[in-house]
N, C-alpha and C positions, 0 to 999 in steps of 0.2 A: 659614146661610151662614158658611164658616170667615172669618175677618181675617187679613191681615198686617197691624201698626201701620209704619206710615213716617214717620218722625221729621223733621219739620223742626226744621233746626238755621243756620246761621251762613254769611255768605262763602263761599267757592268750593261747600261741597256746599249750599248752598242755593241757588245757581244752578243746577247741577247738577242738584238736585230737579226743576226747574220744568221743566226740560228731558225726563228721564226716568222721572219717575212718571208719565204719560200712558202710555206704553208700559207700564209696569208694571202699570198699573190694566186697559190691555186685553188681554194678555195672561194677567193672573190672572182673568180675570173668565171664560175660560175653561174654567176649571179651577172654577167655582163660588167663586173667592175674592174677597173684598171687599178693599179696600185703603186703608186709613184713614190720615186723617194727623194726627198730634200734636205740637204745636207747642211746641217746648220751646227754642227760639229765646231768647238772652240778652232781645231785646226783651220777648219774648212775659212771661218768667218776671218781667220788672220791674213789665210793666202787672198781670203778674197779684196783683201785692204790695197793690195799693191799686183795687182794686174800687168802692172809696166814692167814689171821685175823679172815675170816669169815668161816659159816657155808657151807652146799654144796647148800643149801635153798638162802640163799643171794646172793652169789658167782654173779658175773654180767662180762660178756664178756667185752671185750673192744672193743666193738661196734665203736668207733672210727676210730682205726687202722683200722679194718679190710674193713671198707667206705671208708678207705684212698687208701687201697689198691685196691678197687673196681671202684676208680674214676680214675683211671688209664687204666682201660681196655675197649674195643668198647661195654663192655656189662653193663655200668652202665646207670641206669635210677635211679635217686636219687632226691626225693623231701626235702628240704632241709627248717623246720620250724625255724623261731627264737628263737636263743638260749641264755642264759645268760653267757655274755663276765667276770665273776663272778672278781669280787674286793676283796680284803681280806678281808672285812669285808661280804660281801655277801658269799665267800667261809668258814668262819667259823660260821654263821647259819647254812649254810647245813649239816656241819658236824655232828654241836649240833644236828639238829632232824635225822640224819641218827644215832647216836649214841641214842637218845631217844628210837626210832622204836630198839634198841636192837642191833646196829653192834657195833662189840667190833674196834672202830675207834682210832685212837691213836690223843689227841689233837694236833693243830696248832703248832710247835715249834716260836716261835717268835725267839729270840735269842737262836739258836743251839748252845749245845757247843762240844756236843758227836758224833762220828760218826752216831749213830742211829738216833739220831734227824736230822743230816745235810742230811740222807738221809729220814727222815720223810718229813718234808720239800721240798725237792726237789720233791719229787713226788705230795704233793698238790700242790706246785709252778706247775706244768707240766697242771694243770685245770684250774690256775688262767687265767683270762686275752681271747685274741682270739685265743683259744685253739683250738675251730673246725673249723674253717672257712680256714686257711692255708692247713689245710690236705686235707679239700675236695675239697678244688677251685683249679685243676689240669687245667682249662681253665681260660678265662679272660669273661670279665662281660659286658652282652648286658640288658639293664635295661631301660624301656621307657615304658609311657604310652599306654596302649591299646586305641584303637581308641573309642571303645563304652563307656569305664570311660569318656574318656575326651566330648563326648561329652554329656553323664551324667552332666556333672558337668556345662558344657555353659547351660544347661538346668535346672540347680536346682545347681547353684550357692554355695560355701561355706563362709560363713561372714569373709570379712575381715575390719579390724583396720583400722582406717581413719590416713592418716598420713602431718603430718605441716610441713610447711617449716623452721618453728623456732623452729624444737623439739632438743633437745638438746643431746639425744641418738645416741651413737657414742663407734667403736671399739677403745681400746688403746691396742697395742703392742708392743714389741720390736723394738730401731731405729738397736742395733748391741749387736754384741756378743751372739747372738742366734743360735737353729739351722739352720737355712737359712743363713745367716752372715761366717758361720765359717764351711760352708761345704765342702769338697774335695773331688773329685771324678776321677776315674782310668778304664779305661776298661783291665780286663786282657790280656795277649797274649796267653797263654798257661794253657792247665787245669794243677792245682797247690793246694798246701796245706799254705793258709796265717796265721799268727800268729797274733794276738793284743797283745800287751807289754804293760805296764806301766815302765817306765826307770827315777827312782829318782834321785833328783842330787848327791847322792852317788854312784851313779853306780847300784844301785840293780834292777834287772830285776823282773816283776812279771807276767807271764804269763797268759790273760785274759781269751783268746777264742781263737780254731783254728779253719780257716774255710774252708774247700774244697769246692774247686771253680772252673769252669767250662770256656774251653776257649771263650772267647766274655765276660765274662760276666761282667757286670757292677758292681763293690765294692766302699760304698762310706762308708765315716766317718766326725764324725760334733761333736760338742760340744756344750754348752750354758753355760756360765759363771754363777754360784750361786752368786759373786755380784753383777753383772751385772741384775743378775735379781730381786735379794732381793729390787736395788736400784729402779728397773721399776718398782716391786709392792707399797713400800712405797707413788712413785711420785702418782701413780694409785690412791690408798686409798685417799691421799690429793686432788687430784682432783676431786674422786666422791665427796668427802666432800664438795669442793670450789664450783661445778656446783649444787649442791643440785641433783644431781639426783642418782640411786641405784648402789651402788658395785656389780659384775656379775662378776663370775671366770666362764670361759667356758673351759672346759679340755676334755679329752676322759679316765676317770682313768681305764675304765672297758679294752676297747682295749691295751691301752698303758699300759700294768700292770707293768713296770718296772720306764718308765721315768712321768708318769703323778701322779700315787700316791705321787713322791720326790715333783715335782710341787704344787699339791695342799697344802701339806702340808710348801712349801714359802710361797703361797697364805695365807692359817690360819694365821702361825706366822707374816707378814710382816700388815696383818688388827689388829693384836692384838701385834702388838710391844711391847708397856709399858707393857703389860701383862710379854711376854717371855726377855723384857729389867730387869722383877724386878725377876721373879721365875723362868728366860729359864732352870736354874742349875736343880732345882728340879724336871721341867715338862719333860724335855727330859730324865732325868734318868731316868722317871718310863715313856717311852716308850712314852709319849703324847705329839708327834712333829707334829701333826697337820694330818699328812696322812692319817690317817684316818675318819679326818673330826673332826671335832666341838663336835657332839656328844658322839664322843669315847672318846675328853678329860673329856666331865662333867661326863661321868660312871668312869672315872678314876680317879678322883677326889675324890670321895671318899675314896679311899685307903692312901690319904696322911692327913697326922698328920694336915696340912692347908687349907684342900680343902675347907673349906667354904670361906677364907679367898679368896685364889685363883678364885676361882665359884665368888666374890663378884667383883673383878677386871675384870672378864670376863666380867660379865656385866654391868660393869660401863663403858669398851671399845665399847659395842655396842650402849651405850645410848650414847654417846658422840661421836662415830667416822660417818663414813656414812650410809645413811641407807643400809641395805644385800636388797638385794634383796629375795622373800620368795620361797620355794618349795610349802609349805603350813601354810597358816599366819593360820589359825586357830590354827595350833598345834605348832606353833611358831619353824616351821622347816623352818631352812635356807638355801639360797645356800651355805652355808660352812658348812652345819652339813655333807652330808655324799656325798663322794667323785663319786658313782656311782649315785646319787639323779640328777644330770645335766651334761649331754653329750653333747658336742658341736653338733652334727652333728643335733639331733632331737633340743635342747633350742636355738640357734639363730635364724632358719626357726622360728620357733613358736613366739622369740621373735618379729622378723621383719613382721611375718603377722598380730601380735596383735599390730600394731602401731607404733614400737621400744619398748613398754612396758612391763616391769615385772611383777610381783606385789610387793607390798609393805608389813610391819607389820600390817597395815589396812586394808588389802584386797583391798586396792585400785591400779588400773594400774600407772605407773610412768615411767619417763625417764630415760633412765641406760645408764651407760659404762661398755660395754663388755670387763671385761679383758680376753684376747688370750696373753698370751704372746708370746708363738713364731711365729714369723713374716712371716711364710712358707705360710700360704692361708688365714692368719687374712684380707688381701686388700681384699680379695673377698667379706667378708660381708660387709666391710664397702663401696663399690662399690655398692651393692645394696642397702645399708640405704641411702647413699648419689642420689642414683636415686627414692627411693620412697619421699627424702626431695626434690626433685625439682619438680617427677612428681604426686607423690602421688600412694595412693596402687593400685596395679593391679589388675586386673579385670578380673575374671577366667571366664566372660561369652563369653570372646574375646583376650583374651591370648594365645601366643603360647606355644612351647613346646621346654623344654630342656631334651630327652634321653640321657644316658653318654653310655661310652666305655672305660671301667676301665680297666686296667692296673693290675694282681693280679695273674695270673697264675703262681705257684712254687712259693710261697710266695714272688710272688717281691713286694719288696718297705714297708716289714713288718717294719715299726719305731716303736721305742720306746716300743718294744711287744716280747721282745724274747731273748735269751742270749747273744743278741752282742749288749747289755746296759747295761751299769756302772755307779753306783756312785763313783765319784775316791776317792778313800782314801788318797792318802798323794798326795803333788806338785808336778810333775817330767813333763814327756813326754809322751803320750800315742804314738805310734806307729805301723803301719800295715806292715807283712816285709813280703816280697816271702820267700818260700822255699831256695831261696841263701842267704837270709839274707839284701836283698836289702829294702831298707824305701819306700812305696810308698804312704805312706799317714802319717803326722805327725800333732801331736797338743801339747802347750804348755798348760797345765792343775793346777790347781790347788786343792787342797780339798773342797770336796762337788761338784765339779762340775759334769753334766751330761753328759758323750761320749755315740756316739752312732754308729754303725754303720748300716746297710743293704745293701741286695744281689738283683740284679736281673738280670735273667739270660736270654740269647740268645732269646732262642727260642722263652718262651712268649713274646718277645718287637716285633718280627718278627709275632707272633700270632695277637699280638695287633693292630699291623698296618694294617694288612688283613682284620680282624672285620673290621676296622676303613672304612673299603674301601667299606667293602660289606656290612655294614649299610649304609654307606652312597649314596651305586649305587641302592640299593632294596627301600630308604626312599626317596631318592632325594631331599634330606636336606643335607645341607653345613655343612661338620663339621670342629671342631679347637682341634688341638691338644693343649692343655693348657701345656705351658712346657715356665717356666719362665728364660732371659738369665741371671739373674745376679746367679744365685744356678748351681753349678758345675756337680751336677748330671743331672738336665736338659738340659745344655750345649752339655754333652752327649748324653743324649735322641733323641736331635736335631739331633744331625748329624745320628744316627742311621736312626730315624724315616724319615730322607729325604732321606739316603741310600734307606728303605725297601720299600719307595712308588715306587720307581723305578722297583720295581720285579710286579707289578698290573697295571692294565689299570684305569687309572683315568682322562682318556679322556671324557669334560662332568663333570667333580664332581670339586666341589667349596673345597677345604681340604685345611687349613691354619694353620701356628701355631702362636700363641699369648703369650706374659705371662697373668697367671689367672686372676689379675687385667682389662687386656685391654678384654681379653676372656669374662669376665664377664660382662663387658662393655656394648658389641657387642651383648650378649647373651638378656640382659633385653632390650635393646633397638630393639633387633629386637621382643622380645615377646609380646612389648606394642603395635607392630603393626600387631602381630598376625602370625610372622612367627616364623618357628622352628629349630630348631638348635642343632648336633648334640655336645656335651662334650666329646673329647677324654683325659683321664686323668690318672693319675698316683692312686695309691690305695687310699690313705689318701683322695685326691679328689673326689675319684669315691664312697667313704662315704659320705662326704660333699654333693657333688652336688646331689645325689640320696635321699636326705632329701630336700634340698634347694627349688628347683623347685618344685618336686613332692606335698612341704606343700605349696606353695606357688599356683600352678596349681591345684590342687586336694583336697586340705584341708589335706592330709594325702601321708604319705612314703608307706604306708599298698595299696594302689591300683597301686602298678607298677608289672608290670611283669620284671621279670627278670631271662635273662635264663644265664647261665652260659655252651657254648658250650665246651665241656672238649677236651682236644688234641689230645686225645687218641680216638675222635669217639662216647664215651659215652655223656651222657645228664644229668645236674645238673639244675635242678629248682627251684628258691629262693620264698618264698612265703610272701615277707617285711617285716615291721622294726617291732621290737619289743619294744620301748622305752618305750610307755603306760603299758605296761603289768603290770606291778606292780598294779598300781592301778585296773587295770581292776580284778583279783585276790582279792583284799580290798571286791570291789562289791560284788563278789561273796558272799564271806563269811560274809559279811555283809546282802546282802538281795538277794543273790542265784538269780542275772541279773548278766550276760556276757556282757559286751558290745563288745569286739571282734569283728572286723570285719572281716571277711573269704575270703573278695577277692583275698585276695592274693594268699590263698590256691586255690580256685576256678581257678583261672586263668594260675597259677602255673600246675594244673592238666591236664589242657587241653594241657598245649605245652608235658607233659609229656605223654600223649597218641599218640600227635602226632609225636612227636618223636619214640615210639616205629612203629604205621604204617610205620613210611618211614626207621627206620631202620631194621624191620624186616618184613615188608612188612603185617603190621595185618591192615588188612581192617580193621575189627571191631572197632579197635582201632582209629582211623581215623574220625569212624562215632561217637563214643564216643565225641570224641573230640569236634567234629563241631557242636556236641547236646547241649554238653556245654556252649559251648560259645554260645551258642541261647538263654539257660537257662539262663547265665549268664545279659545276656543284657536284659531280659525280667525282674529277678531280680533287678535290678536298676531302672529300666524303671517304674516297680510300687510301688517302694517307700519298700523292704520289708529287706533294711540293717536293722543291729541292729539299737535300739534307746539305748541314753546314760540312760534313766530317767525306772526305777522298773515299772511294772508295763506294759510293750510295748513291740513289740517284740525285742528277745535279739539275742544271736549267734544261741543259740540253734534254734529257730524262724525263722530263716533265713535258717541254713541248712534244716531245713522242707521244706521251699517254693524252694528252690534250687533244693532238690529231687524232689518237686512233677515238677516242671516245667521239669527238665531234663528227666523223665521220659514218661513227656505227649511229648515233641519231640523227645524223640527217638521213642515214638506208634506210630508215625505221619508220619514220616522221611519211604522215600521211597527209601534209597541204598541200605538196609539190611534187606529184611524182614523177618529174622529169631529172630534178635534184634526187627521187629516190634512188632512180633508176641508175644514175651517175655514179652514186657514192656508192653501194651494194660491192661492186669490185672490189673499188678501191678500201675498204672497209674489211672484206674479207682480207684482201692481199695483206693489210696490216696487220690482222688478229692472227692469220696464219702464221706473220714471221714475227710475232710481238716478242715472244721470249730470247729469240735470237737477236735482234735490235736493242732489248734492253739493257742484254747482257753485255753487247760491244760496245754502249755508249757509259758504261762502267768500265770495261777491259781498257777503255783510252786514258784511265784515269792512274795520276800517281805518280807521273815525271814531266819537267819542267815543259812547259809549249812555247814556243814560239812565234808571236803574235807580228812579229816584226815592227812593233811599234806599241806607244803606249797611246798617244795624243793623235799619230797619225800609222794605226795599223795598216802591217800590208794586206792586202787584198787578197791576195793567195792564199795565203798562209792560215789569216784569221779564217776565211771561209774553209779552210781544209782542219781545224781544230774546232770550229763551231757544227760543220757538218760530216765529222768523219765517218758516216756509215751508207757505203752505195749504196745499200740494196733498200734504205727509206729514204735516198733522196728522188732514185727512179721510180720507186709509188708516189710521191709525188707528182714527179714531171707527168704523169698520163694523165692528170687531170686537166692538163693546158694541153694534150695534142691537137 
């Protein structure tokens, strides 16, 4: 019997899950497919750290590895939900309520100083950050609007922000000494074993990281100077101040779990100087240097013999310094309280379609400087602010389209995410030696500073550029490789990626490289007039731009498809962004509405049937697929997405109409009349009780649900809140009798 793997993962698509993998399961079961679920869940990944700990009852696989392992063979079909890229602060909630629910969990060590802690430690470090995405993305990433969303959307419009030519919202970043600035980069000759050093001016060697490394493969290393940056946030602060408009730290802390938690926490102390100028001695001894946001120092605060005193300076720096710009002014949470609260990728789209605006302590919109401090792809947004200040906002009922072709297979281009990132501890030299001992990359470093290195290797650059070719000859849109000359590693990329067009026929295809700046450029101006444009990019970018456009075209990252073709022959299916989820999870348990939107799952499903027909030749699967997407479109077409507002239909609501549509065209659909013959009941049984099912999956809505967990829900419970309506869970079950 063929598999689909279905991914449980995190807040809103794990509600979601609970909802529509029942319908999934009986409708592929049709088709002879089985539909497995692997649980790769932040929770799941911590219990799975300490096996010795638990009972045989708790015990949980490491569902991870074993995807990992699966994404490497022709026989993987892996739908792949949003998951949480967890911050240290998000990974020690989960602990707390996995330890509530009864697992005997060993606390967070902050400061290890025993062997046991440094190996406690090390294994929640191993969940922190972008834990799953490296292991399963064994391919590189094909991600572009479906043709039915986008014309969805020319047809019912999403509001966008009106924008002036005198608004004063503007990116500030690093001029030098960042990681772009001080990058170095080497292709190896020969597969090798490298070492990273630290080399003090006494001579003392400290051994960082060793990397085995493969021949071709591209090694690079970069630094960013901590005064160098302390000094750009200071100027930063004084400037939001001087222009009147809101201070905005954009970082990635959840991905980059090693180099952006050190960042934000510059970011905290460098807006709150006079603060860490009068008490830096006391705050950083009891651990409150900012990294973990705003909010961890006022809980900390009360442990010391001043904290009111202290508490009393904090807030005399925010009534006097710039305005923060707000996560949520009502509850007086800022962008600096919590470090996962604002991720580059999703808050600049969002900011630049709401006008250039943040909001304020007032609830009101305002003009901001985005601090980015490193200078790697900060010109890209400020390319498109400076194009919506001359042309004003785009217009998604006559816009084009930017698909990317990311760059990501075998963890290339993992920054700032993984153990070849350092904060250096004393001055000396970091250094990268071969196996002979030869230098082939050096930095003169000082304490606190940030090194960093990353791999990427042969084959996926050579993958990449195939993609590149064959989106670009099946779509007949021009694409740009984004690969900037003044950064060392793209210097490389260049010449590689002009080597590997040479192996493909690209006779006919318009394929160019640009840096991201000029790229960007090219990209918006050709969207204002309605053409489309393929993004070929490196990882860090193929996040960016897969937000960028997609909020800017779409109103939402949550309706791209994006398949991820694996190297090895198998099929990974991304089902979009999860950056909402948080709040959508609030709703819930506030008044038991999802607002979740499922297209991605939806859409996601269908490439994942149809991959199994053409790889295993399952008709059925096939006709599955194309029912879908009929469903799909028919979906949109009558307005039956979730609404944001209690009371309307929600996720739940929508997987109904989803079913029933997809149901009544497969009774309809004449390739399979065995499938036709199947669905006809079940189809009826739907339309018959449609108004009755709609109405109760609205009647549930409007007081508080009980999910019995956030990070690790009960099972009951959620499934009795995600499926509360018998009489369309038993239409379903007769499809599996």
């Amino acid at each position: 019997m063929s598999k689909i793997i279905w991914t449980r993962t995190d807040e809103a698509p794990l509600l979601a899950t609970y909802s529509f993998k029942p319908v999934v399961e009986a409708f592929a079961s049709t088709a002879g497919i089985d539909v497995e679920t692997s649980d790769i869940s932040v929770a799941a990944r911590i219990a799975a750290q300490f096996p010795e700990r638990l009972t045989a009852e708790q015990k949980v696989d490491d569902h991870l590895a074993e995807l990992g392992k699966l994404a490497k063979t022709p026989e993987a079909n892996i739908i792949k939900l949003p998951n949480i890229s967890a911050s240290l602060v998000q990974l020690k909630k989960a602990i707390a309520e996995l330890q509530e629910a009864g697992y005997d969990l060993p606390d967070y060590p902050d400061n290890p100083t025993s062997d046991e802690e440094k190996d406690i430690q090390a294994r929640y470090d191993a969940v922190k950050g972008s834990a799953v995405n490296p292991v399963l993305r064994e391919g590189n990433s094909d991600r572009r609007a479906p043709e039915a969303v986008k014309n969805f959307v020319k047809k019912n419009p999403h509001t966008m922000g009106e924008w002036s030519s005198d608004s004063k919202t503007n990116v500030a970043t690093m001029a030098d000494n960042d990681f772009r600035h001080n990058e170095k980069s080497v292709i190896i000759p020969e597969e090798d074993t490298l070492s990273i050093k630290l080399v003090t001016a006494d001579g003392e060697q400290t051994l960082l990281e060793e990397l085995p490394v493969l021949k071709d493969e591209v090694v690079d290393g970069t630094f960013m100077s901590a005064k160098a940056l302390d000094s750009f946030l200071r100027d930063a602060v004084a400037r939001a101040k001087e222009e009147g408009v809101l201070f905005s730290a954009h970082l990635k802390a959840t991905m980059m779990k090693v180099s952006d938690p050190i960042l934000f926490g510059h970011v905290v102390r460098a807006y709150f100087a006079d603060v860490y100028d009068k008490y830096g001695d006391e705050l950083l001894e009891a651990g409150l240097n900012g990294e973990n946001g705003l909010g961890a120092i006022y809980d900390g605060l009360s442990s010391l013999s001043n904290g009111d005193e202290i508490k009393a300076a904090f807030d005399k720096a925010l009534e006097e310094g710039p305005d923060l710009a707000m996560v949520n002014s009502h509850k007086g949470i800022t962008n600096l309280h919590v470090p996962s609260d604002v991720i580059i990728d999703a808050s600049m789209p969002a900011m630049i379609r709401t006008s250039g605006h943040m909001w304020n302590k007032n609830d009101e919109e305002q003009d901001t400087l985005a601090v980015i401090p490193d200078s790697s792809y900060a010109g890209v947004y400020q390319a498109v602010i400076e194009d919506c200040k001359a042309n004003g906002a785009y217009d998604p009922t006559t816009m084009g389209t930017v698909p990317n072709v990311g760059l990501m297979a075998q963890k290339a281009e993992e920054y700032g995410s993984h153990n070849k990132t350092f904060k250096i501890p004393a001055a000396g030299t970091v250094e990268v030696r071969n196996s002979a001992g030869e230098v082939l990359i050096s930095h003169e470093v000082e304490a606190g500073d940030i090194w960093r290195a990353c791999q990427t290797k042969d084959a996926p650059i050579q993958d990449w550029v195939k993609l590149a070719v064959t989106r670009s000859r099946i779509s007949g849109m021009p694409a740009i490789f984004w690969l900037d000359p003044e950064r060392a590693h793209d210097r490389n990329l260049t010449e590689l990626v002009k080597k590997y067009l040479k192996d493909h026929d690209t006779e006919g295809l318009d394929i160019t490289i640009a840096s991201p700046v000029e790229a960007t450029k090219t990209s918006v101006e050709r969207i204002r007039r309605g053409e489309d444009t393929i993004s070929v990019t490196g990882n860090v970018l193929r996040d960016y731009n897969t937000d960028l456009f997609p909020i800017l075209e779409l109103g939402t990252s949550a309706k791209m498809l994006s398949v991820v073709p694996l190297m090895a022959g198998g099929g990974l299916f991304e089902t979009g962004a999860g950056g909402s989820a948080p709040k959508h999870v609030q709703q819930v348990q506030e008044e038991n509405h999802l607002r979740w939107d499922s297209l991605g799952e939806f859409l996601a499903l269908a490439e994942s049937f149809r991959h199994e027909n053409q790889s295993n030749g399952n008709e059925k699967a096939g006709v599955l697929a194309a029912a879908l997407d009929r469903a799909t479109e028919r979906l949109l077409g009558e307005g039956k997405s979730p609404s944001r507002k209690v009371g309307e239909i929600d996720n739940r609501g929508s997987h109904f109409y989803l079913t029933t549509f997809w149901a009544e065209e497969l009774a309809n659909q004449t390739d399979d009349a065995e499938l036709a013959e199947q669905f006809k009941e079940i189809s009826a049984a739907l339309n018959e009780n449609a108004d009755e099912i709609a109405q109760a999956l609205i009647d549930v809505q409007g007081s508080p649900a009980d999910l019995g967990g956030y990070y690790w829900p009960n099972e009951e419970k959620t499934s009795s809140v995600m499926r509360p309506v018998a009489k369309y869970n038993e239409i379903l079950e007769k499809l599996q009798k």
